[in-house]
DSSP file (Angstrom, degrees, kcal/mol; ACC not computed):
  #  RESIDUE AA STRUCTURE BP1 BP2  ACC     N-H-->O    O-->H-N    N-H-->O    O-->H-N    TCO  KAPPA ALPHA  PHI   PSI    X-CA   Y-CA   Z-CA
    1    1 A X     >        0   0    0      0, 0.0     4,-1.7     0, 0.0     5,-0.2   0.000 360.0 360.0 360.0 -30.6    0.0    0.0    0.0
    2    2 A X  H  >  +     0   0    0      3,-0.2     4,-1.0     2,-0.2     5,-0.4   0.668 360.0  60.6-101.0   3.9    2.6    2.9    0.7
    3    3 A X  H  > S+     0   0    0      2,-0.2     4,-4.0     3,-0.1     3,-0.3   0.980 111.3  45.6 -65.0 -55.2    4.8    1.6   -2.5
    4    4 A X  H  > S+     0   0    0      1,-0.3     4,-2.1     2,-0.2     5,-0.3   0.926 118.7  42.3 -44.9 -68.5    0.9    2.7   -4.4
    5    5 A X  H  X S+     0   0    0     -4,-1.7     4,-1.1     2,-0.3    -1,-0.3   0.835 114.2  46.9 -68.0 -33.2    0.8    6.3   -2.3
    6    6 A X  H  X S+     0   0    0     -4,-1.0     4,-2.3    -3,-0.3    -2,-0.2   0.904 120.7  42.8 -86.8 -50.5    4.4    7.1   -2.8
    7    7 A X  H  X S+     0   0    0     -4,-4.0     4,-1.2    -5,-0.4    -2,-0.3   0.872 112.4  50.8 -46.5 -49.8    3.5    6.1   -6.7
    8    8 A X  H  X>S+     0   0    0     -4,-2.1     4,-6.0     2,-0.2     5,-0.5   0.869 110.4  52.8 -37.5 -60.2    0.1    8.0   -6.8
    9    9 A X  H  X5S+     0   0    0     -4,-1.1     4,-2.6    -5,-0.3     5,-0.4   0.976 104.9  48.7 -71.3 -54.3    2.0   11.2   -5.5
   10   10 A X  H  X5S+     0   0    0     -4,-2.3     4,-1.1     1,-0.2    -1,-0.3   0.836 108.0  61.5 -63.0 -17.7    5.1   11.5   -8.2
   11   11 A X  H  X5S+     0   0    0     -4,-1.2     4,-2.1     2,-0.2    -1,-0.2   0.914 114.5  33.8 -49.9 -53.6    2.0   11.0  -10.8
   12   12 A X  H  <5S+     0   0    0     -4,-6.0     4,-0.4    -3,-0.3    -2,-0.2   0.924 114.0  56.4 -82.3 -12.6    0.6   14.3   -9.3
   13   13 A X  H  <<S+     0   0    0     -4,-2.6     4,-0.3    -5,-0.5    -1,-0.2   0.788 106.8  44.7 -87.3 -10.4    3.3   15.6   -8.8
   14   14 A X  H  X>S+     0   0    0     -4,-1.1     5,-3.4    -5,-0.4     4,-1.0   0.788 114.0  54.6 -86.0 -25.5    4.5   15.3  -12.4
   15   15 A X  T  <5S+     0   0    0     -4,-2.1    -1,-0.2     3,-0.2    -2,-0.2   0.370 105.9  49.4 -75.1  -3.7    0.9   16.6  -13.6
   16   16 A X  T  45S+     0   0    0     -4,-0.4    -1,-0.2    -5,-0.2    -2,-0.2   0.458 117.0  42.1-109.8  -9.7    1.0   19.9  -11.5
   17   17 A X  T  45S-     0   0    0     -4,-0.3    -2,-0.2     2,-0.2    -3,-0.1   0.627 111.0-128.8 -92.5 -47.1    4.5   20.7  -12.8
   18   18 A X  T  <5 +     0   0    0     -4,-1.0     2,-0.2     1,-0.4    -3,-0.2   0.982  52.3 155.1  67.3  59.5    3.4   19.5  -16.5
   19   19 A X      < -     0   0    0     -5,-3.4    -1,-0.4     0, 0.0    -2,-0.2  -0.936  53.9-119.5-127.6 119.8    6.2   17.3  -16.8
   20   20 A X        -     0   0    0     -2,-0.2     2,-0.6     1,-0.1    -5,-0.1   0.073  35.0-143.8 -86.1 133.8    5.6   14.7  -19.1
   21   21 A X        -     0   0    0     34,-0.1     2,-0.8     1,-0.1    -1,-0.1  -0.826  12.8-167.3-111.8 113.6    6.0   11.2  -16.7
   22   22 A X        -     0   0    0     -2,-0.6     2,-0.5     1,-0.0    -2,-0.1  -0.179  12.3-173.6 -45.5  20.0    7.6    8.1  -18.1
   23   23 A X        +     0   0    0     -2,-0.8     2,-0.2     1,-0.1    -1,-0.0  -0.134  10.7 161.9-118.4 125.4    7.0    5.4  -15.8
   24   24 A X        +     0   0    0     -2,-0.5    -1,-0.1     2,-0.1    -2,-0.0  -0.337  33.8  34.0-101.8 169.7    8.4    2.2  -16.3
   25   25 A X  S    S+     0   0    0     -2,-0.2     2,-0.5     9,-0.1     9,-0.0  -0.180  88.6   1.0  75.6-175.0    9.1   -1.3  -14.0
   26   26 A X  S    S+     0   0    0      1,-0.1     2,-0.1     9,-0.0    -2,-0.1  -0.862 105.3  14.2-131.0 160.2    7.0   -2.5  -11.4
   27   27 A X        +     0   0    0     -2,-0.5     2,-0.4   -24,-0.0    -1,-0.1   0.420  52.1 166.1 -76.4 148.2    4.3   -1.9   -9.9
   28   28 A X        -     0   0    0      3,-0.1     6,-0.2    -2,-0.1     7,-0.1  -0.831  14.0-171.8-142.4 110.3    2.4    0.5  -11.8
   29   29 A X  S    S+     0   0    0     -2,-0.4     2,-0.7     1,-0.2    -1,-0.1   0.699  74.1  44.5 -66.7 -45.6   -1.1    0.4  -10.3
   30   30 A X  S    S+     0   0    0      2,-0.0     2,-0.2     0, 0.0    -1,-0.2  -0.942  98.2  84.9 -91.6 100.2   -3.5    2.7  -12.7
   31   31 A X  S    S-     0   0    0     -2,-0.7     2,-0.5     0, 0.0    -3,-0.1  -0.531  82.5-125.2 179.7 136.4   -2.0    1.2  -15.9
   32   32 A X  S    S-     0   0    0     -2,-0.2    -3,-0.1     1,-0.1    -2,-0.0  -0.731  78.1 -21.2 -73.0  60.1   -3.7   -2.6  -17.4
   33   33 A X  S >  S+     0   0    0     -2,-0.5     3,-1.3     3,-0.0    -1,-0.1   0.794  76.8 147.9  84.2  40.6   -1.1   -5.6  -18.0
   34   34 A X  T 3   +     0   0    0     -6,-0.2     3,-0.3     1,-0.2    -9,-0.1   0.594  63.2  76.1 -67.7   0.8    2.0   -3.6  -18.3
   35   35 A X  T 3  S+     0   0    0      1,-0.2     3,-0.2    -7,-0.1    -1,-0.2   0.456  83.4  62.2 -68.1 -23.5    3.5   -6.6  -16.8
   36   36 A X  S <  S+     0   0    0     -3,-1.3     2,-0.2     1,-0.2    -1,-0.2   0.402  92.2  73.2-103.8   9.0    3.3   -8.5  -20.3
   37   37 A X  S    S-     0   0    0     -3,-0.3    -1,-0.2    -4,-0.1    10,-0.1  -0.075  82.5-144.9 -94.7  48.3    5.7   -5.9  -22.0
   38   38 A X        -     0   0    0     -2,-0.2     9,-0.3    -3,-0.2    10,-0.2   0.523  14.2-148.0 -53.7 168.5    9.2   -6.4  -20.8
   39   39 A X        +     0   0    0      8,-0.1     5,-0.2     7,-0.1     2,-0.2   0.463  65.1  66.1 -84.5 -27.2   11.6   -4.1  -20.2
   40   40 A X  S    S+     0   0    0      4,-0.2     4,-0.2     3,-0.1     5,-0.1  -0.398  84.0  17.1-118.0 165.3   15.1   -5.9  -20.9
   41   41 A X  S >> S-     0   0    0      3,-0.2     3,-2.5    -2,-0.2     4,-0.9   0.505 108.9 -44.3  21.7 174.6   16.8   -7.2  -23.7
   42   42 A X  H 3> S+     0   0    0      1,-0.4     4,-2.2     2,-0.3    -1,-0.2   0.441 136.8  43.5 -32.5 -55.7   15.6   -6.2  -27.4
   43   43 A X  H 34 S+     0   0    0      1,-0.3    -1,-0.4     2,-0.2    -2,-0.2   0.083 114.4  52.3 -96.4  27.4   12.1   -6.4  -27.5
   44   44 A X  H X> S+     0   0    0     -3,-2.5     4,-3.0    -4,-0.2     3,-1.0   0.586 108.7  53.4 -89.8 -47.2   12.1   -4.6  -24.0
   45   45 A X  H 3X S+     0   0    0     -4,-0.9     4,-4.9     1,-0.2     5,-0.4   0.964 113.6  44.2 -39.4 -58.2   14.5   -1.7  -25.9
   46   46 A X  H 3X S+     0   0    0     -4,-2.2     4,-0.8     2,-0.2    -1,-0.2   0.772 114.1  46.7 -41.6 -41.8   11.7   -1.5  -28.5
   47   47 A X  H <> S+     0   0    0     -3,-1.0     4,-3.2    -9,-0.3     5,-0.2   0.944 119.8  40.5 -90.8 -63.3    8.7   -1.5  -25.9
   48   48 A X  H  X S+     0   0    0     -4,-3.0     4,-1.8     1,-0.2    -2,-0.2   0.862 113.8  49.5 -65.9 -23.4   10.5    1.3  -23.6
   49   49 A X  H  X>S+     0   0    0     -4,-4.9     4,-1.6    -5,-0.2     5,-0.6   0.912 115.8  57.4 -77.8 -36.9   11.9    3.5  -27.0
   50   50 A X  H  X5S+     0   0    0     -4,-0.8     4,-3.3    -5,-0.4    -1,-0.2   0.987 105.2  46.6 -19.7 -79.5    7.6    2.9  -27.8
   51   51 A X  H  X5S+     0   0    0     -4,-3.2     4,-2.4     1,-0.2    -2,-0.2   0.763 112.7  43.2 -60.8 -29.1    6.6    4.4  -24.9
   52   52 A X  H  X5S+     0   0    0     -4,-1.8     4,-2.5     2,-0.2     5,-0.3   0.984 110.1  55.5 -89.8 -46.5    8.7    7.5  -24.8
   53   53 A X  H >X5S+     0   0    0     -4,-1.6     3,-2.7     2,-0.2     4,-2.1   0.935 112.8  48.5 -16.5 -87.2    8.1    8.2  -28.4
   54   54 A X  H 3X<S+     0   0    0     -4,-3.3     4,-2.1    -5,-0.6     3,-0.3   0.743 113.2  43.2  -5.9 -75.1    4.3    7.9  -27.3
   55   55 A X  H 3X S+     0   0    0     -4,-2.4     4,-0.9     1,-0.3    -1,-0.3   0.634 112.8  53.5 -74.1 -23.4    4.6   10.2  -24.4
   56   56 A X  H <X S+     0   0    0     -3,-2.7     4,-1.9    -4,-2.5    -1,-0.3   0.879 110.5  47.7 -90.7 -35.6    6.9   12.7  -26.5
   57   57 A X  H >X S+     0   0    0     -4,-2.1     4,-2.5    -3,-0.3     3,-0.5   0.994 108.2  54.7 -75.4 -50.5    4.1   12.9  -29.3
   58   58 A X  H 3X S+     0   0    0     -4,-2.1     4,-0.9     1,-0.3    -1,-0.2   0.791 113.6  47.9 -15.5 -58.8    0.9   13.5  -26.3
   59   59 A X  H 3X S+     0   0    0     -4,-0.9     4,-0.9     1,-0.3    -1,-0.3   0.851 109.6  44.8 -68.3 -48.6    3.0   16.4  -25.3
   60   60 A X  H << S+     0   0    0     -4,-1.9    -1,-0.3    -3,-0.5    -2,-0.3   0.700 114.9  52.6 -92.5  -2.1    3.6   17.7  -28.5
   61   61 A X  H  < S+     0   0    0     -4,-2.5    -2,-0.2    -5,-0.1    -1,-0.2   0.648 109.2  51.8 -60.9 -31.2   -0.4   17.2  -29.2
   62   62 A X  H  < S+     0   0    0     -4,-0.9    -2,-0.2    -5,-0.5    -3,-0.2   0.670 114.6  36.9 -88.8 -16.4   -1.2   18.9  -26.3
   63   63 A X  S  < S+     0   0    0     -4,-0.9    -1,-0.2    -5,-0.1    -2,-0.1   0.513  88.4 112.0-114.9  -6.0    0.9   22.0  -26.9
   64   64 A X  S    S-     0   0    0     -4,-0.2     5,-0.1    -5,-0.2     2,-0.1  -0.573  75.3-107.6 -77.4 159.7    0.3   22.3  -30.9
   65   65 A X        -     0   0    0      3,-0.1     3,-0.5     1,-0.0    -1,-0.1  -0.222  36.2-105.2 -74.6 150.1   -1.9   25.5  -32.1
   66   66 A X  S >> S+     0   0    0      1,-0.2     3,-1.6     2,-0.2     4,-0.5   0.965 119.6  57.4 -66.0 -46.0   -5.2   24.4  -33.3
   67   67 A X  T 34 S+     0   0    0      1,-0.3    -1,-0.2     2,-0.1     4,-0.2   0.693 108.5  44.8 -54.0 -20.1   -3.9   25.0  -37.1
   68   68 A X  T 3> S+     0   0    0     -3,-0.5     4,-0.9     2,-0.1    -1,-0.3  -0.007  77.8 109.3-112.1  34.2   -1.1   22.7  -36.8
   69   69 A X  H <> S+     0   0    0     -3,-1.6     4,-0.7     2,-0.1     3,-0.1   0.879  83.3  52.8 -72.2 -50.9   -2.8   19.3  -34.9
   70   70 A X  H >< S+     0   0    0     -4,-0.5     3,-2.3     1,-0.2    -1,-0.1   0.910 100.4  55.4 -52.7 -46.2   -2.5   17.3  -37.9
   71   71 A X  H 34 S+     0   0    0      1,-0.2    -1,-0.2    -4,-0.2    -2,-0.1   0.890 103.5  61.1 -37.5 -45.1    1.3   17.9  -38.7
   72   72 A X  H 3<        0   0    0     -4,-0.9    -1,-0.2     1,-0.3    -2,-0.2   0.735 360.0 360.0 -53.4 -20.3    1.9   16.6  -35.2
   73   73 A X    <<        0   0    0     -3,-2.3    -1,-0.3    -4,-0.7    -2,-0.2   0.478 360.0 360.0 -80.4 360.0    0.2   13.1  -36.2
């Protein structure tokens, strides 16, 4: 339970600062079978270079001018 509350808080605390949060390994509580992606060796390389790709495009979705959303895609 306090691994969950120490997890919980650097989520809000990266969302009142509106700094994009990566978060990888385990546990990660609000998140649905991240457990079947690994982390390690190749196809873990792939999964995590995924995810930040991911999280870098969100960010730059969220901040583009309404005339440029598409470029961002």
């Amino acid at each position: 339970m306090a691994i969950q509350q120490h997890s919980l808080r650097k989520t809000f605390a990266a969302k009142e600062a509106k700094i994009p949060l990566l978060r990888v390994g385990f546990p990660i509580f609000d998140r649905h079978h991240l457990h079947r992606y690994p982390i390690i060796g190749y196809q873990g390389a792939l999964n995590l270079l995924t995810q930040f790709v991911n999280t870098v495009l969100d960010v730059m979705e969220e901040q583009a001018p309404d005339h440029s959303f598409d470029l961002v895609r």
